[in-house]
C-alpha positions as a Markdown table, in Angstrom:
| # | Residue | x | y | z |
|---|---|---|---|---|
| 1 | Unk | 2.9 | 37.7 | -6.6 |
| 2 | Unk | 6.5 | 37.4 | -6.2 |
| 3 | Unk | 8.4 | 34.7 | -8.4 |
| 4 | Unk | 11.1 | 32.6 | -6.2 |
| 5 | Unk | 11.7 | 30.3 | -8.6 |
| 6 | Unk | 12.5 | 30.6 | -12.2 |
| 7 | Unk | 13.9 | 27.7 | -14.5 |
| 8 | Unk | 15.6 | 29.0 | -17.8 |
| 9 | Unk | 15.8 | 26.8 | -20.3 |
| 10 | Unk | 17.2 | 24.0 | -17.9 |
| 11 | Unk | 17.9 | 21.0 | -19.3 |
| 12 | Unk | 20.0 | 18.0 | -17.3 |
| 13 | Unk | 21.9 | 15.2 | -19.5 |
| 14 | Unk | 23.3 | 12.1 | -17.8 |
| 15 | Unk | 26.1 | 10.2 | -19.0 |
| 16 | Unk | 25.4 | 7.7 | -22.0 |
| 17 | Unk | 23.4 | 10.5 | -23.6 |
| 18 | Unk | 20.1 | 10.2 | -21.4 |
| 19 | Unk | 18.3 | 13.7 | -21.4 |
| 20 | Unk | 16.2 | 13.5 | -18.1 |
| 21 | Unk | 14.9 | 17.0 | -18.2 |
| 22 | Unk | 14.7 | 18.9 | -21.8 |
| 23 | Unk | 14.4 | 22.4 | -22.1 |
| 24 | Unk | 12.6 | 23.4 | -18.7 |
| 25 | Unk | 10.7 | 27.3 | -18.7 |
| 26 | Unk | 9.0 | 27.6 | -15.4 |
| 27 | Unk | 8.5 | 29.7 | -12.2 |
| 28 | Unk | 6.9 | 29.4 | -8.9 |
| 29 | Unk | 5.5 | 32.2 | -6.8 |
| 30 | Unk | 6.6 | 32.3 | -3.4 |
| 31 | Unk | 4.2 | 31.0 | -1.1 |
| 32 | Unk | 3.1 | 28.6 | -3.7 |
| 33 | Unk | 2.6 | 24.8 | -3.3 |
| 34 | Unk | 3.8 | 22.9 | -6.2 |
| 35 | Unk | 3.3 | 19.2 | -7.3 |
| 36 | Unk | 5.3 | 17.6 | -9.8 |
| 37 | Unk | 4.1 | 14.7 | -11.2 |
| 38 | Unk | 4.4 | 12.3 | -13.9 |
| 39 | Unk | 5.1 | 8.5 | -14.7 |
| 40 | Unk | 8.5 | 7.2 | -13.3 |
| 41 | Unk | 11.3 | 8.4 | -15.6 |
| 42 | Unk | 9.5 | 11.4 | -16.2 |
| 43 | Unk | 12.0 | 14.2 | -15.3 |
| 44 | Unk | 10.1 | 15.1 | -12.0 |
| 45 | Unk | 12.5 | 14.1 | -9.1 |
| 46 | Unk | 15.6 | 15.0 | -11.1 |
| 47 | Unk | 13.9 | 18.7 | -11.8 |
| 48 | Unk | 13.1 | 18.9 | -7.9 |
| 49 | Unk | 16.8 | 17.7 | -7.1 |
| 50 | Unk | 18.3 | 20.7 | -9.5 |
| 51 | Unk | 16.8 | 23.1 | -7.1 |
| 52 | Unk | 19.2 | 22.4 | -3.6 |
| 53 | Unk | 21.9 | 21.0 | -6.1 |
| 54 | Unk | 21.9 | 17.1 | -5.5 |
| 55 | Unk | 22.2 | 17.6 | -9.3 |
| 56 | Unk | 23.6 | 20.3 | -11.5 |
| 57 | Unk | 21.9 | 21.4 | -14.9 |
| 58 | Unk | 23.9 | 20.5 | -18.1 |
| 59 | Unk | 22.6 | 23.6 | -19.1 |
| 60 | Unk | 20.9 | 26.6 | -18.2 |
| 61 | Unk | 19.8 | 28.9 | -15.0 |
| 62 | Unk | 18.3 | 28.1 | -11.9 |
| 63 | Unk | 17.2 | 31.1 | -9.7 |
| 64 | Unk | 15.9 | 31.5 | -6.4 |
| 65 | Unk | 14.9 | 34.8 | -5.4 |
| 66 | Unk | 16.8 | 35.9 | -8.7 |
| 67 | Unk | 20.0 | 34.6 | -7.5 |
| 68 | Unk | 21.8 | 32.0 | -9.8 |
| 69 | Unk | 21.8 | 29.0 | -7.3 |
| 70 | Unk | 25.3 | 27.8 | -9.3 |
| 71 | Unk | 27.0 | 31.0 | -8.1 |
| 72 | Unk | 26.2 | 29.8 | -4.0 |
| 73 | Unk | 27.9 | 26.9 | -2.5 |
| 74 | Unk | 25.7 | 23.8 | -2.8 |
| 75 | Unk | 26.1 | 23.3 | 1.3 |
| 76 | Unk | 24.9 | 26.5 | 2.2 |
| 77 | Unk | 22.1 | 26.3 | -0.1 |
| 78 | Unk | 21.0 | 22.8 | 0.8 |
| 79 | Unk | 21.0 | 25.0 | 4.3 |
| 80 | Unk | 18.5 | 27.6 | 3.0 |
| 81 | Unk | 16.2 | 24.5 | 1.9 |
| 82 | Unk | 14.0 | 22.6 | 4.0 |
| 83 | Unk | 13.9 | 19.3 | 2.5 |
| 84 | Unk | 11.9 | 16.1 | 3.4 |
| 85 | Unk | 12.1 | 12.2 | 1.6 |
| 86 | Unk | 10.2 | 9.2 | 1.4 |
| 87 | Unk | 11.9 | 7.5 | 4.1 |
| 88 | Unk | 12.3 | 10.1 | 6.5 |
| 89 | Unk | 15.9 | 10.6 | 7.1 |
| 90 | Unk | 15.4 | 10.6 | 10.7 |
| 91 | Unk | 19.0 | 10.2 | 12.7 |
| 92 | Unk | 18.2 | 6.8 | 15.0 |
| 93 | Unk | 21.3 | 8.1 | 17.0 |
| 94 | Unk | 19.9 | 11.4 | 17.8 |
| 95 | Unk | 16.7 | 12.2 | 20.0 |
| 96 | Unk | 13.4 | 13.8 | 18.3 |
| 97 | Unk | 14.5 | 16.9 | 19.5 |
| 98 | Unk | 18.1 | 16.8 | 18.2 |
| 99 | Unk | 16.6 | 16.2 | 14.6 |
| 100 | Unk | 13.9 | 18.4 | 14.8 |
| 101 | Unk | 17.0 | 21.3 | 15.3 |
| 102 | Unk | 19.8 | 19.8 | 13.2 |
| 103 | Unk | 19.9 | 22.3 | 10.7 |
| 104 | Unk | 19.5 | 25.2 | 13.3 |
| 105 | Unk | 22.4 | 23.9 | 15.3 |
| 106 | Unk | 24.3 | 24.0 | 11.4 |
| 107 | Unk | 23.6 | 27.6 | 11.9 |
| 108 | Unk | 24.7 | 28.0 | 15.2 |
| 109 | Unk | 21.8 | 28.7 | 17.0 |
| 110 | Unk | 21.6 | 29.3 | 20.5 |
| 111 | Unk | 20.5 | 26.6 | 22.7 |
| 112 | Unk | 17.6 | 28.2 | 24.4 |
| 113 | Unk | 16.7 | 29.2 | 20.9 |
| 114 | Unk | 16.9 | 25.7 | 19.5 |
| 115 | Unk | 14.7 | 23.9 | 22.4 |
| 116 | Unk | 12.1 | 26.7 | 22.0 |
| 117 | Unk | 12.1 | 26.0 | 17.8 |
| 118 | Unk | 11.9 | 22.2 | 18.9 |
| 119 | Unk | 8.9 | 22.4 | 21.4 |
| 120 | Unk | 7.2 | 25.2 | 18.6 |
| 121 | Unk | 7.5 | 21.6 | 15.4 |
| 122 | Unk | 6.3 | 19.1 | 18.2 |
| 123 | Unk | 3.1 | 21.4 | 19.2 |
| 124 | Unk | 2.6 | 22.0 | 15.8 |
| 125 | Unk | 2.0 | 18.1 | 14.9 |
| 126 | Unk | 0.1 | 17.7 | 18.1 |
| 127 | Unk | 2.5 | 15.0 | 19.8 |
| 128 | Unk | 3.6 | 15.7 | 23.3 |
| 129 | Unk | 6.4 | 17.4 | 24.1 |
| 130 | Unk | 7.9 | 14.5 | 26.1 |
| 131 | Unk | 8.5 | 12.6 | 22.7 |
| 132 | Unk | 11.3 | 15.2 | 22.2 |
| 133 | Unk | 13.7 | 13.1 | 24.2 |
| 134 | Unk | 12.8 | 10.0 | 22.9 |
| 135 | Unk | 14.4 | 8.5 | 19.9 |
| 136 | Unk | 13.0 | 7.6 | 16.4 |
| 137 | Unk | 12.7 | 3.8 | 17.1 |
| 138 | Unk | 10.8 | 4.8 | 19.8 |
| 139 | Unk | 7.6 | 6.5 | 17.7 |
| 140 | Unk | 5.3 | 4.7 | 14.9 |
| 141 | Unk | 5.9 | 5.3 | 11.1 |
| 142 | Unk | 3.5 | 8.1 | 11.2 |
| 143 | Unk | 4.8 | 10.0 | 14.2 |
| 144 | Unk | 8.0 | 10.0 | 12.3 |
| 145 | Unk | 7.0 | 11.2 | 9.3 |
| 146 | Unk | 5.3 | 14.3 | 11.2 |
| 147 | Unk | 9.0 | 14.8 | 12.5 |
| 148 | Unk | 10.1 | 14.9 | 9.6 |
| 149 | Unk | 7.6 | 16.9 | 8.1 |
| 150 | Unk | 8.7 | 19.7 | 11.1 |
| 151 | Unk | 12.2 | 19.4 | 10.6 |
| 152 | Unk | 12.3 | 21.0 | 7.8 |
| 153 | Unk | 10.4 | 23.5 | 9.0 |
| 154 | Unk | 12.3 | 24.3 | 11.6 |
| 155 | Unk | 14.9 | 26.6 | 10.7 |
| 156 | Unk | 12.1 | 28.8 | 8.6 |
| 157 | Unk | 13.7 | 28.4 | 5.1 |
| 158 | Unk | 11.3 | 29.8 | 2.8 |
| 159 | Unk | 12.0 | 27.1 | 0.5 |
| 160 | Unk | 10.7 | 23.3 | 1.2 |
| 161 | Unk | 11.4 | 19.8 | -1.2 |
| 162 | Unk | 9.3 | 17.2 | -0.4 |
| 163 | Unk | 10.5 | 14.2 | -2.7 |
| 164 | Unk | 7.9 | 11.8 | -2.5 |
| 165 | Unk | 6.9 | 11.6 | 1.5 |
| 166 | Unk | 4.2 | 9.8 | 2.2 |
| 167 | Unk | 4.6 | 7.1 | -0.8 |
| 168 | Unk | 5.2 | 4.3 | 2.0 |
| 169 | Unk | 2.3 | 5.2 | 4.5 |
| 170 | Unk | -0.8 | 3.5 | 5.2 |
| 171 | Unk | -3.9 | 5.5 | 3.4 |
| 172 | Unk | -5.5 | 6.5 | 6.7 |
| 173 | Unk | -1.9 | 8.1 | 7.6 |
| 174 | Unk | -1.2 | 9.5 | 4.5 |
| 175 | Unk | -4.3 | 11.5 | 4.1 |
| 176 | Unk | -4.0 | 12.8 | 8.1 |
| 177 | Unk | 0.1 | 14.6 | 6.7 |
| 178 | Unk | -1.6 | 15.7 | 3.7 |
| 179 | Unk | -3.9 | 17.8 | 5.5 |
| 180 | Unk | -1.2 | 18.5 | 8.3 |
| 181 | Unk | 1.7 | 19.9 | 5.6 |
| 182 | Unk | -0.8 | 21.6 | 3.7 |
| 183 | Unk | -2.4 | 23.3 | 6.3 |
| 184 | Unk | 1.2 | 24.5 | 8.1 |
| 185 | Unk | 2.1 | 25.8 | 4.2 |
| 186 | Unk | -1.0 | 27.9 | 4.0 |
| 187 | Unk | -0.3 | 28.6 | 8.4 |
| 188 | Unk | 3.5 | 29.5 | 7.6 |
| 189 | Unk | 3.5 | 30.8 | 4.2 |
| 190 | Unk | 6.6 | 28.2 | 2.4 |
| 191 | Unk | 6.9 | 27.7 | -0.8 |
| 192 | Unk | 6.4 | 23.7 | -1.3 |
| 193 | Unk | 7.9 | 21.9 | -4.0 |
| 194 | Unk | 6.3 | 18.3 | -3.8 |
| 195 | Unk | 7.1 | 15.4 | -6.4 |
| 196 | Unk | 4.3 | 12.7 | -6.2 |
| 197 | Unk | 3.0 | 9.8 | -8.1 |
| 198 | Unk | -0.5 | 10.6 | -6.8 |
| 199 | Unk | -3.0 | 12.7 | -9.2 |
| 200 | Unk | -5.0 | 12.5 | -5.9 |
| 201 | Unk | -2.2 | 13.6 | -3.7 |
| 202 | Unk | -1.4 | 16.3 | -6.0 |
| 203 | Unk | -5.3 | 17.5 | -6.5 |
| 204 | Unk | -5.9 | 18.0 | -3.1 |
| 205 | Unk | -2.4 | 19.7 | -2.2 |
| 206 | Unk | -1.5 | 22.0 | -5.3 |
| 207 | Unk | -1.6 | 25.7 | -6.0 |
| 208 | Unk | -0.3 | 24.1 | -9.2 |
| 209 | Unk | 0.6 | 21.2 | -10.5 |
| 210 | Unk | 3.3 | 20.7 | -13.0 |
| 211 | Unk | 2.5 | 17.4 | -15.5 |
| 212 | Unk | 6.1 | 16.0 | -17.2 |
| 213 | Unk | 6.7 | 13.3 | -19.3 |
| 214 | Unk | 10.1 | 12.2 | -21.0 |
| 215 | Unk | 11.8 | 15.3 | -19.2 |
| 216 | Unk | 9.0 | 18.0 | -20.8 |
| 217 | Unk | 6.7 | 19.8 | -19.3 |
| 218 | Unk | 3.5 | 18.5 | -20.3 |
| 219 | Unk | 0.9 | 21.3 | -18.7 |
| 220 | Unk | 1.6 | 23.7 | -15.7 |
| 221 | Unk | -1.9 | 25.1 | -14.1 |
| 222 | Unk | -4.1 | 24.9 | -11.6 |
| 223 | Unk | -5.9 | 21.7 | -10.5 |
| 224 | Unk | -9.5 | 22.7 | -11.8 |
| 225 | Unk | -8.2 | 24.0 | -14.9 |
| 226 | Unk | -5.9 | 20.5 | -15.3 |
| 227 | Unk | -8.8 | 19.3 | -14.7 |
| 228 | Unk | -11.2 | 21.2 | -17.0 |
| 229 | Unk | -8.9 | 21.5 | -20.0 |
| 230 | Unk | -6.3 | 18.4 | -19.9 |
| 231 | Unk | -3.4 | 19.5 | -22.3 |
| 232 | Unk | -3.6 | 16.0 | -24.4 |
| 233 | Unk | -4.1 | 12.3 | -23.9 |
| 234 | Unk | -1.0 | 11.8 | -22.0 |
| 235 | Unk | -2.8 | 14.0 | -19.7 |
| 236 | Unk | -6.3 | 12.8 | -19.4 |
| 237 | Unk | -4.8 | 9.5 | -19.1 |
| 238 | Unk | -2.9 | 10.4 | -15.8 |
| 239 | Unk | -5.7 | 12.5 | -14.2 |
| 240 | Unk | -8.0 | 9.3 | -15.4 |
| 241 | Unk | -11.6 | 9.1 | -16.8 |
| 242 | Unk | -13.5 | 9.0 | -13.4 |
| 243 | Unk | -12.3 | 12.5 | -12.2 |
| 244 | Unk | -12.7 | 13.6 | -15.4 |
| 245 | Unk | -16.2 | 12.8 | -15.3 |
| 246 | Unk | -16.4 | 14.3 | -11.7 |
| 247 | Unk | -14.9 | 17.2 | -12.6 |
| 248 | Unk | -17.3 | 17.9 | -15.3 |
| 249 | Unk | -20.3 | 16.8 | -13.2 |
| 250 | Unk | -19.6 | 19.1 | -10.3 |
| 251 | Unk | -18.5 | 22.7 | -10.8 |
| 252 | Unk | -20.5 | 24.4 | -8.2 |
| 253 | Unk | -18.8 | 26.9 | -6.5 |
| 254 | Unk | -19.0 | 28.0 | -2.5 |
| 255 | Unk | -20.9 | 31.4 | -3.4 |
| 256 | Unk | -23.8 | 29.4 | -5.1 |
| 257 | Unk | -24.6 | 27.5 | -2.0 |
| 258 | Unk | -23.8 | 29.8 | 1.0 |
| 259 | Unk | -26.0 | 31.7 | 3.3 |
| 260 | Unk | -25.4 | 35.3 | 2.5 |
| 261 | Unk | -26.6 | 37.1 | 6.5 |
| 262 | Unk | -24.0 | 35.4 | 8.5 |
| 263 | Unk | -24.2 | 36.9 | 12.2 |
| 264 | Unk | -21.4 | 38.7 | 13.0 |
| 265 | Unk | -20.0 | 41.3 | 15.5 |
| 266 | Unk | -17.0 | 43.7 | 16.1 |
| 267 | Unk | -14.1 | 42.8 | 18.3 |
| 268 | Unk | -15.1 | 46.1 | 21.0 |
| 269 | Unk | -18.5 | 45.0 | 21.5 |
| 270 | Unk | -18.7 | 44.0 | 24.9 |
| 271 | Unk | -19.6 | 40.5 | 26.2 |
| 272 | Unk | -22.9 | 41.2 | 27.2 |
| 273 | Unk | -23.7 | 42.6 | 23.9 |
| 274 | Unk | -22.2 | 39.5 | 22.1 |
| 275 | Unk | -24.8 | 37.7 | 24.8 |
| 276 | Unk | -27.5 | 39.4 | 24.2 |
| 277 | Unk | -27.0 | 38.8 | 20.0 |
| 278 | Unk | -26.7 | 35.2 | 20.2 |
| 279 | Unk | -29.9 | 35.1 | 22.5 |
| 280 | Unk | -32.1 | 37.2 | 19.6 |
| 281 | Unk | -30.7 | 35.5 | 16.5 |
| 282 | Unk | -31.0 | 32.1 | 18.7 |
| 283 | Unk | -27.3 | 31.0 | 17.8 |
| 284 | Unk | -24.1 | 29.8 | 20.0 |
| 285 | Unk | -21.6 | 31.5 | 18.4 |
| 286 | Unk | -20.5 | 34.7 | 16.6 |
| 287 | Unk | -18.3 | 35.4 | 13.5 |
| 288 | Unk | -15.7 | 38.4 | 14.1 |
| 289 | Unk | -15.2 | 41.3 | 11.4 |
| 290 | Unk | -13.9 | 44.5 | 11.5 |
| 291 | Unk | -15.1 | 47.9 | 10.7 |
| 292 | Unk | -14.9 | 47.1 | 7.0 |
| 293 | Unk | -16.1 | 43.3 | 7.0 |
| 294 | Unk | -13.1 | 42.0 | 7.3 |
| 295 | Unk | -12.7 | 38.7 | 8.9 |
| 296 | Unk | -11.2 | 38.5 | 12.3 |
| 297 | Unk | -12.3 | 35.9 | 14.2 |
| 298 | Unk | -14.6 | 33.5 | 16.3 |
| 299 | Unk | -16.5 | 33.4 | 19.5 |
| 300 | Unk | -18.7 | 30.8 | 20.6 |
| 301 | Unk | -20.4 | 30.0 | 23.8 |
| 302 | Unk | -18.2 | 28.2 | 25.4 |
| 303 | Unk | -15.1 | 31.1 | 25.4 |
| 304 | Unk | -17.7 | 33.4 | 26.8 |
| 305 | Unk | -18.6 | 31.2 | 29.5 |
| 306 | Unk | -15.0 | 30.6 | 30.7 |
| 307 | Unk | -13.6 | 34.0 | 30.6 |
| 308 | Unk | -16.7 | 36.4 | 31.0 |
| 309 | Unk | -15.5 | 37.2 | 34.3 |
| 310 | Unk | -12.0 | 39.2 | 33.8 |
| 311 | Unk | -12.6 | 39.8 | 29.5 |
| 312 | Unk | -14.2 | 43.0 | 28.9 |
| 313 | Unk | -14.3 | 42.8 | 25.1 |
| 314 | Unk | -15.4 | 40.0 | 22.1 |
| 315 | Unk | -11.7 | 41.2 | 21.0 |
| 316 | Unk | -10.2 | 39.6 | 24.4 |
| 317 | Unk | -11.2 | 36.0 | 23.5 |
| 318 | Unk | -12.1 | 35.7 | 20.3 |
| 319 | Unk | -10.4 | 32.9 | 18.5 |
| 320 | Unk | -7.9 | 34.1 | 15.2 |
| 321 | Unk | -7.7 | 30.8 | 14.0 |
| 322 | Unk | -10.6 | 30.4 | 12.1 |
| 323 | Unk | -11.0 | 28.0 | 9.2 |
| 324 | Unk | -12.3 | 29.7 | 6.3 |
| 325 | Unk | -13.0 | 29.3 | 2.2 |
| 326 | Unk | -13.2 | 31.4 | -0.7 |
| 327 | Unk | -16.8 | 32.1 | -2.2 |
| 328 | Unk | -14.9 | 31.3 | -5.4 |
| 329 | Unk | -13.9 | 27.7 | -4.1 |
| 330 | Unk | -15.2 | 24.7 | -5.7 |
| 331 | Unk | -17.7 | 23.1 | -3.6 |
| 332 | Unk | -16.7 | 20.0 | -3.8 |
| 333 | Unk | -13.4 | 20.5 | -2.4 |
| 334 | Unk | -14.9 | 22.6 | 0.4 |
| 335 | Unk | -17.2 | 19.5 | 1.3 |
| 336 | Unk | -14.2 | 17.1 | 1.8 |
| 337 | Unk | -12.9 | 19.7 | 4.4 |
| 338 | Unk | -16.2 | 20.8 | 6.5 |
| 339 | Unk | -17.4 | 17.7 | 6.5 |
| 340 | Unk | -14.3 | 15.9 | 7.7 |
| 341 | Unk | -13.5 | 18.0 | 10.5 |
| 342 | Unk | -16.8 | 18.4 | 11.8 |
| 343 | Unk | -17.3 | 22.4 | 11.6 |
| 344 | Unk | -20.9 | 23.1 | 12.3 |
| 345 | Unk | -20.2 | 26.2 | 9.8 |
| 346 | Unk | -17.7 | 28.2 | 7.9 |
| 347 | Unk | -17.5 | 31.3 | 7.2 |
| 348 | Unk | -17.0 | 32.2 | 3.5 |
| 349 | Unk | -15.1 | 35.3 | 2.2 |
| 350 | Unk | -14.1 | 37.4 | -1.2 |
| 351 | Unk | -10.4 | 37.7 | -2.1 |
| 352 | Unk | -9.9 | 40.9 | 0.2 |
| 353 | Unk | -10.7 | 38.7 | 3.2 |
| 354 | Unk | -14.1 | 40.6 | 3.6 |
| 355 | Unk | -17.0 | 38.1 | 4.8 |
| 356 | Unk | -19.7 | 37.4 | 2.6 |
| 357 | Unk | -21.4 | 34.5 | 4.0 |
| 358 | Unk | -21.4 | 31.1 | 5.7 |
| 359 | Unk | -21.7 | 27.5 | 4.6 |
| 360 | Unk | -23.3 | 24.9 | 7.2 |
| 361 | Unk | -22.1 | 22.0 | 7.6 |
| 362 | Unk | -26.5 | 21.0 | 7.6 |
| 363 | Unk | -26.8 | 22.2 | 4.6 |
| 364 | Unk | -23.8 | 20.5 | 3.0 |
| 365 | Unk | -25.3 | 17.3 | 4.5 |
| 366 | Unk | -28.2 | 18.1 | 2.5 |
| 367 | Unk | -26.4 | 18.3 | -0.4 |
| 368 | Unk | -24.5 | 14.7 | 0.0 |
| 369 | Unk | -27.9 | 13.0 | 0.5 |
| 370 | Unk | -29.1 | 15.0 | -2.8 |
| 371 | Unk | -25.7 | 13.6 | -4.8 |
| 372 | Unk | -26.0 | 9.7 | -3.3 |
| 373 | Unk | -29.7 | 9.5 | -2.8 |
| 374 | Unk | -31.5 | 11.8 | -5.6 |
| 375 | Unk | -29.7 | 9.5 | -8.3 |
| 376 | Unk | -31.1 | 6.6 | -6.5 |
| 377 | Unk | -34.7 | 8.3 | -6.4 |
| 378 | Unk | -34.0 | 9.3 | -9.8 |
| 379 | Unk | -33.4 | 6.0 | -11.2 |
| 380 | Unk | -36.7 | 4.4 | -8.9 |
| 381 | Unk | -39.1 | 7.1 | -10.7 |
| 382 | Unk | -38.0 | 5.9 | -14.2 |
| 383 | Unk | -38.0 | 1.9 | -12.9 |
| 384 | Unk | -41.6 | 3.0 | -11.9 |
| 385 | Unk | -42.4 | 4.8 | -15.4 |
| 386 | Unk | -40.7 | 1.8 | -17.3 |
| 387 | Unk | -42.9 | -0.4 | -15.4 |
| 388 | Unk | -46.5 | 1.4 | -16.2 |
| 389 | Unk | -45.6 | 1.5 | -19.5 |
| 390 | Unk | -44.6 | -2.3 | -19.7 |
| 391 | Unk | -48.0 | -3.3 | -18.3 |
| 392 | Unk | -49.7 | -0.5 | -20.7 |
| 393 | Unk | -47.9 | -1.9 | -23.9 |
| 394 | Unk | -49.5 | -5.5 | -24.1 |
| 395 | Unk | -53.3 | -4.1 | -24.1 |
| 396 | Unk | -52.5 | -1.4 | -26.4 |
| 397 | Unk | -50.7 | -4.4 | -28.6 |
| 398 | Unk | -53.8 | -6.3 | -28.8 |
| 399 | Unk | -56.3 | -2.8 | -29.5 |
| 400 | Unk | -54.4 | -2.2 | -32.6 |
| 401 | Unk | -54.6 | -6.0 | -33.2 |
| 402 | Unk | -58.3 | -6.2 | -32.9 |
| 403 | Unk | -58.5 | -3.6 | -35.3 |
């Protein structure tokens, strides 16, 4: 992958003495999304702020995209960078749609331009579009947060800081923007950087997660191998002993669960043909691959029904926007998703995008009433053995006694 990032020996010193960041050798890969996190004083936020220049290193190099960010001027830069706080930053004198374009009209934009960017971010968060020309008072806490999650998407900078976001939000909310700003990352492509006090927060959003303390990085890695192989105490302390525990209880992957004949079809079949396959195999919908396996797509019932009469093709209205996982995913990070949204399956594929299989969401089901009930059952078949053997003890007591 390509490296956007690279910190060289950055270290940031305040005055009085106070070394906030010490000695900082990292890089991200673009496309990446990036937690930092660590108790407060930890170096996290002022690292993040190094990056669009709020601060400036004492010493060492910052690069993005192997430019020296200290050689561009810090206002054009802050330009390049989408960048989103804990309290929003919304403008209460501007409508939703003059802050969802703010930094495109910076850039001089076009008008037409900007409204079409602005009506893109509203459709993307799934508010109407007539909320554009209301203003910020207007809308609930969460609404503006999704603005504000948009904004900074909106002039495409490859780059986004996201300094502690959803740290004020109700917990329903603040899972709903997790899964909304990690699913536009993975939709879009940015690079996130996103400072949190959350392990949780940062386990469910990361490519990586970088653990500081007193200005150091502690341990840079994946969440499952955080998880698997904490660096030190500091570090199992943070993640915490009950997802330890989890972590080492539950290492099944997607691949070891999933159904390896998914049904599928190629996008020229015709619709009859995609008709008379989900009448045999006694399904409502099909999975869409290529020639080579790749996946494609989706067509259910439902889009055959409304467009039979002028589509020629399972190509012509197939759906692209398929939810997906990895066979080499961990299932119980999958479960959280399928189960959540309500998919009745997923389809499952290998790192070259080639399909390999499904998940139900049935047999996931199956699987939560194994993990909550089988303990349960468990413990009720050795209450019941405990029990025998209490009633058995006393007579075999007085046996040997007689003897």
């Amino acid at each position: 992958m390509d490296i956007l990032i690279e910190f060289k020996h950055v270290t940031k010193i305040f005055k009085g003495g106070k070394v906030a960041v010490d000695d900082v050798n990292i890089s991200f890969n673009k496309g990446e999304f990036i937690c930092f996190i660590g108790t407060s004083g930890s170096g996290k936020t002022t690292t993040m702020r190094m990056l669009n220049r709020m601060l400036d290193p004492t010493k060492g190099q910052i690069l993005i995209d192997g430019q020296d960010i200290q050689k561009k001027d810090p206002v054009q830069l802050r330009r390049e960078i989408g960048y989103v706080i804990q309290n929003i930053g919304l403008m209460p004198h501007m409508t939703i749609r003059e802050n969802i374009v703010l930094v495109p009209k910076l850039l001089k934009w076009p008008e037409e331009e900007r409204n079409r960017i602005a009506e893109k971010m509203i459709d993307l968060v799934e508010l109407p579009r007539e909320m554009l020309d209301r203003y910020p008072s207007q809308l609930s806490g969460g609404q503006q947060q999704r603005i504000g999650v948009v904004r900074a998407l909106a002039a495409d900078q490859d780059l986004i800081l996201m300094d502690e976001p959803f740290g004020a939000l109700d917990p329903i909310t603040r899972e709903s923007l997790q899964e909304l700003i990690k699913e536009l990352q993975e939709k879009m492509g940015k690079t996130v950087v996103f400072v949190t006090h959350d392990m949780d927060e940062a386990l469910n959003l990361a490519n990586r997660i970088l653990i500081m303390d007193e200005g150091k990085p502690i341990q840079f890695d994946t969440p499952d191998n955080i998880l698997r192989h904490p660096a030190n105490k500091f570090v199992e302390n943070l993640i915490g002993e009950e997802r330890l525990i989890q972590a080492r209880q539950n290492e099944t992957q997607v691949k070891h669960v999933m159904l390896t004949s998914p049904i599928s079809i190629t996008p020229e079949k015709s619709i009859s043909e995609g008709i008379s396959l989900m009448r045999q195999k006694r399904v409502d919908s099909l999975i869409v691959v290529d020639g080579q396996g790749n996946l494609k797509g989706i067509v259910d019932l439902e889009d055959i029904n409304v467009h039979r009469k002028y589509a020629t093709s399972i190509g012509d209205i197939m759906n692209t926007n398929v939810f997906y996982v990895e066979k080499e995913s961990l299932l119980r990070d999958t479960l959280q998703k399928v189960l959540k949204r309500g998919f009745k399956y997923v389809p499952v594929v290998d790192d070259h995008q080639k399909l390999v299989g499904i998940i139900t969401r049935s047999s996931l089901v199956d699987i939560v009433y194994d993990a909550v009930w089988g303990d349960e059952q468990q413990e009720e078949a050795e209450e019941g053995d405990n029990k025998e053997l209490q009633e058995a003890t006393p007579t075999s007591s007085k046996s040997q006694e007689g003897v």
